[in-house]
KOLTORVEX-817174 format. One record per residue (C-alpha): residue in three letters; residue number from 0; z negated, y, x negated. Coordinates in Angstrom, 2 decimals. Layout:
KOLTORVEX-817174
SITE, residuo, num, Z, Y, X
SITE, ALA, NUM, Z, Y, X
...
end
This chain:
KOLTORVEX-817174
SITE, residuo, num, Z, Y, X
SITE, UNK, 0, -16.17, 13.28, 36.97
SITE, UNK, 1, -13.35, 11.49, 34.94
SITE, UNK, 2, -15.87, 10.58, 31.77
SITE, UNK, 3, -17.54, 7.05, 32.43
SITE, UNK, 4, -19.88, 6.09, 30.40
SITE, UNK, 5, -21.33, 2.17, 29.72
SITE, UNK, 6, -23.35, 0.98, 26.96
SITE, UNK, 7, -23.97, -3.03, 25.96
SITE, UNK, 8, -27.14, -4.61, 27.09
SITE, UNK, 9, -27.34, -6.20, 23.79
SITE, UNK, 10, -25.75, -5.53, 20.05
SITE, UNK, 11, -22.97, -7.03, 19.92
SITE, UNK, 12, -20.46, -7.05, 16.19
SITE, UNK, 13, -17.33, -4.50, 16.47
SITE, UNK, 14, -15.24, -6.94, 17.57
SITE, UNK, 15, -16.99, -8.09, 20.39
SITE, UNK, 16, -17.87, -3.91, 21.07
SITE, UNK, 17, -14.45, -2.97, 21.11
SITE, UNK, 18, -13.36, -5.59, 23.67
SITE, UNK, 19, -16.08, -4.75, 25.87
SITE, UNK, 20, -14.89, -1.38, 26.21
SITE, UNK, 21, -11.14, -2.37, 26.43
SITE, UNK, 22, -12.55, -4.44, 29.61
SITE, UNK, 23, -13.50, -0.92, 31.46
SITE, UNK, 24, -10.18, 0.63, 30.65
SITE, UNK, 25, -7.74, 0.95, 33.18
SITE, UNK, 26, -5.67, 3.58, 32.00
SITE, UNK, 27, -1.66, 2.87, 30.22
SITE, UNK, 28, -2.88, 4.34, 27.16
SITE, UNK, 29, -6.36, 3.73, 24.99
SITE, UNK, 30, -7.57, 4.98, 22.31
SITE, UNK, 31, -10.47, 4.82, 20.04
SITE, UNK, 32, -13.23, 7.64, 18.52
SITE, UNK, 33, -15.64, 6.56, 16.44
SITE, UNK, 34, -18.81, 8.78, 16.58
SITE, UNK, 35, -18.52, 10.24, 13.16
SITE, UNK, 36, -15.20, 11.42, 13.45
SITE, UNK, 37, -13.48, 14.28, 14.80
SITE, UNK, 38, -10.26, 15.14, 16.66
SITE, UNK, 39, -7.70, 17.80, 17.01
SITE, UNK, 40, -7.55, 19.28, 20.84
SITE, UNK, 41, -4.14, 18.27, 21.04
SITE, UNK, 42, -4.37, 15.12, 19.29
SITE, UNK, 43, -4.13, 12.33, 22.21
SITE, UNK, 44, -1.25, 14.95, 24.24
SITE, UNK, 45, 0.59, 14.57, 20.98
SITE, UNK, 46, 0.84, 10.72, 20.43
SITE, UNK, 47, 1.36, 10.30, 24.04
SITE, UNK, 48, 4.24, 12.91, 24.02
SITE, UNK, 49, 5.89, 11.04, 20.86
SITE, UNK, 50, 4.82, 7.57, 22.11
SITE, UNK, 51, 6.52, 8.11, 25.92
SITE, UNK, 52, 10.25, 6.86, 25.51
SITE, UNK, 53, 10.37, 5.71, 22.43
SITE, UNK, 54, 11.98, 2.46, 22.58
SITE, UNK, 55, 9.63, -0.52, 20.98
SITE, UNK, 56, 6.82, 2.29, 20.47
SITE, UNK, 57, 3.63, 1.39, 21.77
SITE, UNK, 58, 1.01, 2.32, 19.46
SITE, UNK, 59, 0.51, 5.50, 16.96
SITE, UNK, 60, -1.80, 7.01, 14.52
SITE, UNK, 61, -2.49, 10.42, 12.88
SITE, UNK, 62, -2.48, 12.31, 9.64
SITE, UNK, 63, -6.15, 12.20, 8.89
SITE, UNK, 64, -7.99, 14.63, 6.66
SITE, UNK, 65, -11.91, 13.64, 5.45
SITE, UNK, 66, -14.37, 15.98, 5.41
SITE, UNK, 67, -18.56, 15.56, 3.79
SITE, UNK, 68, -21.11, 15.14, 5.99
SITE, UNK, 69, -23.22, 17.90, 4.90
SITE, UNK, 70, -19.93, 20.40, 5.09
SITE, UNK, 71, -19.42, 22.55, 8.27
SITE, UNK, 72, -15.86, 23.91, 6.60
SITE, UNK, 73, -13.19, 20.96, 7.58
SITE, UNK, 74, -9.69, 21.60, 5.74
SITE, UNK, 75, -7.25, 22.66, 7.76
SITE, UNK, 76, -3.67, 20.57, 7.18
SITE, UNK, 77, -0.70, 21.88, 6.86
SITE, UNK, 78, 1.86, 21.19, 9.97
SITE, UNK, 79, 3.71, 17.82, 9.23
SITE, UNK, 80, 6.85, 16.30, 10.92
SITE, UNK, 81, 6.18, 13.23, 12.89
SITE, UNK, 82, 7.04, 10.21, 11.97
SITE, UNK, 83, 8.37, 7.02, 13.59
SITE, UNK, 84, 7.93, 4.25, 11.26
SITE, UNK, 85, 9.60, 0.97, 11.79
SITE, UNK, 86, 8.11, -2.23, 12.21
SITE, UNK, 87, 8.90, -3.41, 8.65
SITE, UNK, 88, 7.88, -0.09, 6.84
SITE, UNK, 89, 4.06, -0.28, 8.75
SITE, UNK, 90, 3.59, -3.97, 8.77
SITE, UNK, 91, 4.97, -4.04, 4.78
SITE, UNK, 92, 2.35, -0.98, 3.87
SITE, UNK, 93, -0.51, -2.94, 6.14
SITE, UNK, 94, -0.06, -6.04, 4.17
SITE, UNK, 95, -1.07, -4.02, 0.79
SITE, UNK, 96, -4.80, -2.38, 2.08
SITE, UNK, 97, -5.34, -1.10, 5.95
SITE, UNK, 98, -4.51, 2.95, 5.40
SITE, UNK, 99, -4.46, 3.32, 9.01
SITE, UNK, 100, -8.22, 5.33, 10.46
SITE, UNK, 101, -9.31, 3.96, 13.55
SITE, UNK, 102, -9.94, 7.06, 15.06
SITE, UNK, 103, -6.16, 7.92, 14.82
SITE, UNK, 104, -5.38, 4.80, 16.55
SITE, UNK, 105, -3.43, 4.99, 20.14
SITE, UNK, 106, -2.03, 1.75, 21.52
SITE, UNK, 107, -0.61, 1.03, 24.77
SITE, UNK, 108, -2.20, -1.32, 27.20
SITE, UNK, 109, 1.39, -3.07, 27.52
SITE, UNK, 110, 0.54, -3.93, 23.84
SITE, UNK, 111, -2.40, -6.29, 24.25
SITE, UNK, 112, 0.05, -8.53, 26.82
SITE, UNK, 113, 1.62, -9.74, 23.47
SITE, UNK, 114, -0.98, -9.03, 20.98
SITE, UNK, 115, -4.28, -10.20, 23.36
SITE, UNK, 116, -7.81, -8.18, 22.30
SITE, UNK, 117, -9.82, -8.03, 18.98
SITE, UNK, 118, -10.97, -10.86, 17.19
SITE, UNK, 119, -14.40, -11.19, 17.81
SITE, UNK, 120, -15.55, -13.28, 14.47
SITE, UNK, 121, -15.19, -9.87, 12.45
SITE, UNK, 122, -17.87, -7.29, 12.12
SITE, UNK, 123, -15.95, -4.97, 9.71
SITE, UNK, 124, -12.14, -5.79, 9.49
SITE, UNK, 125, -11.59, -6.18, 13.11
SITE, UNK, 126, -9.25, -2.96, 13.57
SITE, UNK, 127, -6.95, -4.18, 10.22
SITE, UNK, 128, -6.42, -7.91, 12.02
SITE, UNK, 129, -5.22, -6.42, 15.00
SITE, UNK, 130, -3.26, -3.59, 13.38
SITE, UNK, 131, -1.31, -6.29, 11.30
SITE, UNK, 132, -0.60, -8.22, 14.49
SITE, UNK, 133, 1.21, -4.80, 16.04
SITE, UNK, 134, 2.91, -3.72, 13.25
SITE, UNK, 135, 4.44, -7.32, 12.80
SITE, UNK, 136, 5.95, -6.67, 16.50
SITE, UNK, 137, 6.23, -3.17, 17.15
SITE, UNK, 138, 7.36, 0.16, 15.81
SITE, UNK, 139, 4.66, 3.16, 15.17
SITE, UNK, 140, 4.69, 6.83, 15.50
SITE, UNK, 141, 2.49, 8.93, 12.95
SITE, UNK, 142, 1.47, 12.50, 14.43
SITE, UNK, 143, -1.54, 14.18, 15.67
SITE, UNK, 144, -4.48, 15.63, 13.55
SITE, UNK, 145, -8.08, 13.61, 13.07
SITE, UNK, 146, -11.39, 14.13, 10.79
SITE, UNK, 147, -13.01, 11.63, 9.23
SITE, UNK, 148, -16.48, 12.21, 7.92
SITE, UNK, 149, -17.92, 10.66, 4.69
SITE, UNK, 150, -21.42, 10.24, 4.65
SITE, UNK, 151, -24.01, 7.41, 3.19
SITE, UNK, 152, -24.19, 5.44, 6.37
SITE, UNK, 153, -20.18, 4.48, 6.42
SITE, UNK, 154, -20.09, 0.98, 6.94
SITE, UNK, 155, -16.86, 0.30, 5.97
SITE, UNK, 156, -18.69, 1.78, 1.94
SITE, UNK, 157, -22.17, 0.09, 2.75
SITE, UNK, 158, -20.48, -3.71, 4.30
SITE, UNK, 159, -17.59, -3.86, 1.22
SITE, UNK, 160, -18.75, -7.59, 0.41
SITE, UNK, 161, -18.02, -8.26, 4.52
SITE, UNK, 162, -14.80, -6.18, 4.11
SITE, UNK, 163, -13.21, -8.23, 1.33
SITE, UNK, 164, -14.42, -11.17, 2.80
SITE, UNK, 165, -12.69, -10.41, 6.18
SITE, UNK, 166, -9.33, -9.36, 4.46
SITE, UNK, 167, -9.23, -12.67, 2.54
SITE, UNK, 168, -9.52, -14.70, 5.68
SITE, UNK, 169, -6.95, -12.47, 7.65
SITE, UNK, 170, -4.45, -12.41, 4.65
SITE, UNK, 171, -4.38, -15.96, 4.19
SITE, UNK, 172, -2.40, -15.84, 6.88
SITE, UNK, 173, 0.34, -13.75, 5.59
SITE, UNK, 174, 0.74, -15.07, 1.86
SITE, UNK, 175, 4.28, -15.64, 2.41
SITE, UNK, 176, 4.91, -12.01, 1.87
SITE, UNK, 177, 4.96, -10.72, -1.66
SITE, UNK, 178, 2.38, -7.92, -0.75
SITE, UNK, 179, -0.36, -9.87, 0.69
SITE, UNK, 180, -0.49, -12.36, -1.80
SITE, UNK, 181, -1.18, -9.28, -4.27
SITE, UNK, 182, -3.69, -7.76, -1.73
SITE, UNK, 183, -5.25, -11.19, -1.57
SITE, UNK, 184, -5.65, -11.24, -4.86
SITE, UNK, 185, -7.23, -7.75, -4.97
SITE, UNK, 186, -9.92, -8.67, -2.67
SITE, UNK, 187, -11.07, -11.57, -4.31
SITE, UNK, 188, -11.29, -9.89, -7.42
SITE, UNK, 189, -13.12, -7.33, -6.50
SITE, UNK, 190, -15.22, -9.67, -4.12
SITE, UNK, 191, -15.82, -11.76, -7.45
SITE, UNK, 192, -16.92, -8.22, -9.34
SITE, UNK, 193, -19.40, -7.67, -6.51
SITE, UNK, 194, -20.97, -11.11, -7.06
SITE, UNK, 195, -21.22, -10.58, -10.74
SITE, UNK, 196, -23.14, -7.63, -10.42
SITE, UNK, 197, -25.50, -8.98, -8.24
SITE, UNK, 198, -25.40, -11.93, -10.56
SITE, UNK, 199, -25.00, -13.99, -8.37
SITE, UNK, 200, -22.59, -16.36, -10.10
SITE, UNK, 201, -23.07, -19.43, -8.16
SITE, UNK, 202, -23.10, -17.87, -4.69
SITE, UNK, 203, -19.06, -16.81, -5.67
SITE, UNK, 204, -18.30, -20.29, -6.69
SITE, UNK, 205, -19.99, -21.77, -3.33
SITE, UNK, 206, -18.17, -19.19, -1.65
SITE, UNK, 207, -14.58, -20.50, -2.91
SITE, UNK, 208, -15.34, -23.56, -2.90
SITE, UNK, 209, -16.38, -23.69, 0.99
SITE, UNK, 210, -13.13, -21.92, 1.82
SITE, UNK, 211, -10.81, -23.69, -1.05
SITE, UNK, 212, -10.23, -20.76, -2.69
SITE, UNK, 213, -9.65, -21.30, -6.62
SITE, UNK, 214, -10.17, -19.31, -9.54
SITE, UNK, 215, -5.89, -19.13, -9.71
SITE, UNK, 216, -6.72, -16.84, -6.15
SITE, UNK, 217, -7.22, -14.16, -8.60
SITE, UNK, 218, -3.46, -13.92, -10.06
SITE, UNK, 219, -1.82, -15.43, -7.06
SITE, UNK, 220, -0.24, -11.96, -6.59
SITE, UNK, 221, 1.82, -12.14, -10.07
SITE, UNK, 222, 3.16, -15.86, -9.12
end
């Protein structure tokens, strides 16, 4: 009697998914599992334990082991000490690549007063624009224990032209710190690689052009 359960009349992209289901949440806490991953029993009791009364703490994540798809054996962790990470330590290690699993992700509905919903114009990078929003506000707590299962149909290994894509339009925001404009750089690199081995040499040069970003992109990081 407590599980509801709603699914979209039409496909919709992440972005647009995930807001959707924030709109039938009415609980002071949400949190997200993706349905290839797995969670400890204790997992959400734990972040909400650490999370209640912490001051500026309103979203968490956990340690996160991976596991194969075709493996039935998941590795068991050893017992870690939580952490509360400041603002600057999260947002600072955000900046360089998104480390932080989805499925570990708690946040409290207070949050999205300051921070509003997920950006619906991103199919694959939605989670890391709206994680960099939080951490630039608000502290984090790392505990709790998730799975994360590798298998062929990943998206985030199958969409990786989408993903760098995404990151270079949601870093361009942020190239006043010293570690996006490296992580900027990164992603167009390896975005560049991707075209290269598709050969598809003019699409890349279209594709900077149209947003104005120049070949110098690619060692803006060492400036």
């Amino acid at each position: 009697s407590r599980i509801k359960y709603f699914k979209g009349e039409i496909f919709v992209p992440l972005g647009s998914a995930r807001n959707l289901a924030l709109s039938k949440c009415n609980g002071s806490w949400i949190a997200f599992l993706d349905s290839d991953d797995l969670r400890d029993s204790h997992f959400i009791l734990d972040q909400i334990t650490a999370l209640s009364g912490k001051e500026n703490g309103v979203f968490g994540y956990g340690f996160v082991t991976e596991f194969l798809q075709d493996s039935s054996l998941i590795k068991k962790v050893e017992p870690q000490r939580q952490n509360v990470c400041s603002e600057k330590f999260v947002f600072d290690k955000l900046l360089k690549g998104n480390f932080i699993y989805f499925s570990s992700f708690v946040l409290s509905r207070q949050a999205l007063n300051f921070v509003e919903n997920f950006k619906v114009e991103y199919k694959q990078a939605e989670d890391y624009e709206l994680l960099l929003r939080l951490a630039s506000k608000f502290k984090a707590v790392q505990t709790g224990y998730v799975y994360y299962r590798l298998h062929a149909k990943n998206l985030s290994k199958i969409q990786t032209s989408d993903l760098h894509i995404e990151s270079l339009d949601i870093l361009k925001n942020y190239l006043v710190f010293k570690e996006a404009k490296i992580s900027f750089s990164l992603h167009f690199a390896k975005l560049g690689l991707t075209y290269f081995r598709n050969k598809k040499y003019i699409d890349f040069i279209k594709f900077g052009r149209k947003r104005n970003y120049k070949f110098r992109y690619f060692f803006v990081g060492l400036g």
